[in-house]
Steps between C-alpha positions, in 0.01 A plus 500: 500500500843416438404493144345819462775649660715369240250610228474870616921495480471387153277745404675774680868408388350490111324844536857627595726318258258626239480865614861537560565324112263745369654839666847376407414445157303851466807672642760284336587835228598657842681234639834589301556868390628372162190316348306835465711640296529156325147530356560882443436636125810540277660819567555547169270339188690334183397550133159381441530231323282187652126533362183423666200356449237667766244218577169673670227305628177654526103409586251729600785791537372811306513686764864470529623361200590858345695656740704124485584570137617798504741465800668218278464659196739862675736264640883630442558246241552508087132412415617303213633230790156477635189316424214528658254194492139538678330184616109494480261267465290600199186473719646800740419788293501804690899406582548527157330758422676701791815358349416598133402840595869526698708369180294753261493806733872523563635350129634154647693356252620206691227366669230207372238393692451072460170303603438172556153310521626151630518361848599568820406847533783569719835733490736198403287411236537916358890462559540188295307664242725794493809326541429346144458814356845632645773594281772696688800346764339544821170459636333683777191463646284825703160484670229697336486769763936550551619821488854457322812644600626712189829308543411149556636374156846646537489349841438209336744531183783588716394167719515298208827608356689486820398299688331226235230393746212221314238702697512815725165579712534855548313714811089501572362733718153525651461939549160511634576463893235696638198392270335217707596407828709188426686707221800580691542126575471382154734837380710318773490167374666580152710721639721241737407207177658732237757699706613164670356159488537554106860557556554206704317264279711600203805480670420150618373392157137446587292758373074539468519765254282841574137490298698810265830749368629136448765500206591180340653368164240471267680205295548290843153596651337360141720116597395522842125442376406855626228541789330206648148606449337279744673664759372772735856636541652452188736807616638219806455241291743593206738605720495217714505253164831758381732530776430074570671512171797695522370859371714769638236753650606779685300791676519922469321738808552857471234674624486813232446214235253296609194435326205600748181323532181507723354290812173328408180741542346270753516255726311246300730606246832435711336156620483393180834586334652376788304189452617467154883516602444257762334252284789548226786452751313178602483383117843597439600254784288224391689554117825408741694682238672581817636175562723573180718746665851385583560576870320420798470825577330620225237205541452564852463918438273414229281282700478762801416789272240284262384361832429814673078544412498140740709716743296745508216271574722320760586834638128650515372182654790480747438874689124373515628177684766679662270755677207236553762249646653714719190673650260170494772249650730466772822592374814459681615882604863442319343376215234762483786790502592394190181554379653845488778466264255485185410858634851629468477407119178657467642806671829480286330452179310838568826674556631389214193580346469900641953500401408413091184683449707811627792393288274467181333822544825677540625279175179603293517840614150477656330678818427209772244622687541420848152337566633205249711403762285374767229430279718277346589335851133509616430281160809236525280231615252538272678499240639211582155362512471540096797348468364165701118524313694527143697237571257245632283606206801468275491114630153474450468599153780247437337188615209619376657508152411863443769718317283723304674847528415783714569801372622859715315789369775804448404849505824682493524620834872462556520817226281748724752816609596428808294192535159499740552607827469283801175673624315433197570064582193286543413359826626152627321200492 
């Protein structure tokens, strides 16, 4: 018994040290008045000069493709500076004919649409391809279904020229918090990673770079080899391979520039893009690229967050053994009060939870609906139960050796007027 009194500590004292690391990490922007107004947008923009090369990925997205275009295209910013490269593979025609129709209807001069017919079929594979083709200073890459900020270049030009940054990973925002019920917990997720943890990581040095509105030097991205195509996070994976080797990234959050996004359509859908992050983070640790960096710290931060889809495993299976143990065996009464502490976390993590979905409706200038709220609570755990099936999948399909990727459908939903009302959310699981 004395054993399995020892075990159930262990697996106690780790759900806390890893709940109280994750809320101080999500809140760390918070922590010090000063670093949110470090991330802020310039005040004032400089002379455009820096010019961009707009790298968009695309499969299957006709339905979205458009509307993608022609945010990027009415951006604030001499069009002359500005080239805009769609990625296709030849085979995916209505994307291109969606994107064809786009460039015609509206007289895009600075747009080209590139195709490939080689393998992977996979968005690192469509960036390499377009980085090739780029020809201006700066390259950026956007997600098929972004809606652009009309000032996201001079952000970015006024970055470069005073602050001379290798790489700046601007702000992503999920919109779409009352589409499905686990929206407002992914809308959540990138809220605290973009608004905080991104912060933290670039002031550190470590950095998994965001999936897009990522801004590098085209010359230096072309000697760093580009994307790693085999990867399932070539986003992480770059940045990872970057900062290990000295490039100065830093981070902007302002919440008027953001570039919004949507939550997956489904659950199946969530599962699996969560799966496919998972299963990157766990080949960017096994490329130990992040053994390069120079500081232990770095090399232990990187481990934890690359780590994190076994966590989550760890984590999922420990409140099954935690509950099982505690109601199946005869625990010790001091020992079984602390089987109350991982409840306090749980309980803190939904405050924190209810505090920034309020705080990111007021910053988006959006109605929260008050059902959101304990819906939102009501669906914590479950939530947290995808979270535990992607990642043991995420393992799975690792061992297993399967990496083909699985693709999120996008149907624009973040760009409905005043997004879908709470009442209108499919039911739980």
């Amino acid at each position: 018994m004395q054993y399995l009194d020892t075990f159930y500590i262990l697996l106690i004292l780790f759900f806390l040290i890893q709940g109280i690391v994750n809320i101080m990490l999500s809140l760390y922007a918070w922590g010090v008045p000063e670093r949110i107004d470090e991330v802020k947008s310039p005040q004032k923009y400089s002379k455009p000069v820096v010019s961009f090369s707009v790298l968009l990925p695309a499969r299957h997205e006709q339905k979205v493709i458009g509307e993608t275009i022609l945010s990027i295209f009415n951006t604030n910013y001499p069009r002359r500076l500005v080239e805009i490269l769609i990625v296709c593979g030849e085979e995916d025609i209505d994307t291109i004919e969606a994107a064809k129709k786009t460039i015609i209807d509206n007289n895009i001069k600075n747009a080209k649409i590139i195709s490939f017919n080689d393998y992977p079929i996979n968005k690192p594979h469509g960036l390499n391809a377009g980085l090739r083709i780029a020809s201006k200073h700066a390259t950026v890459i956007f997600d098929a279904e972004d809606s652009v900020n009309p000032d996201i270049f001079n952000i970015a030009n006024t970055l470069f020229l005073t602050k001379r940054p290798d790489i700046i990973q601007a702000g992503v925002q999920l919109m779409n918090y009352g589409s499905r019920w686990f929206s407002s917990h992914n809308v959540l997720e990138y809220y605290f990673w973009f608004r905080s943890r991104m912060h933290f990581h670039t002031k550190i040095g470590m950095v998994p770079l965001g999936g897009n509105t990522v801004f590098f030097i085209t010359k230096q991205l072309r000697e760093a080899g580009g994307w790693d195509e085999k990867c399932l996070t070539e986003d992480c994976e770059i940045g990872i391979r970057l900062s290990a080797n000295g490039a100065r990234i830093i981070s902007t959050y302002d919440p008027q520039h953001v570039t919004k996004e949507e939550t997956p359509l489904t659950v199946s859908d969530f599962i699996k893009q969560r799966t496919r992050w998972n299963q990157g983070f766990i080949q960017v640790l096994q490329k130990k690229d992040w053994t390069q960096f120079n500081s232990l710290t770095k090399r232990v931060l990187c481990l934890y967050t690359l780590s994190f889809p076994f966590m989550q495993t760890i984590l999922f299976l420990a409140t099954i053994l935690i509950i099982v143990l505690g109601i199946e065996f005869n625990i010790p009464v001091i020992i079984s009060w602390l089987s109350f502490t991982p409840l306090l976390i749980i309980f803190s993590q939904i405050c924190v939870n209810c505090l920034g979905l309020h705080e990111f409706a007021q910053e988006q200038k959006l109605k929260l609906k008050w059902r959101v709220l304990p819906l939102m609570t009501l669906t914590f755990f479950f939530y947290q139960l995808l979270l535990g099936i992607s990642a043991i999948r995420a393992t799975y399909r690792q061992i297993a050796g399967q990496q083909n990727w699985e693709k999120t459908t996008h149907l624009g939903q973040h760009r409905i007027d005043n997004l879908v009302p709470i009442e209108e959310t499919v039911g739980m699981p």
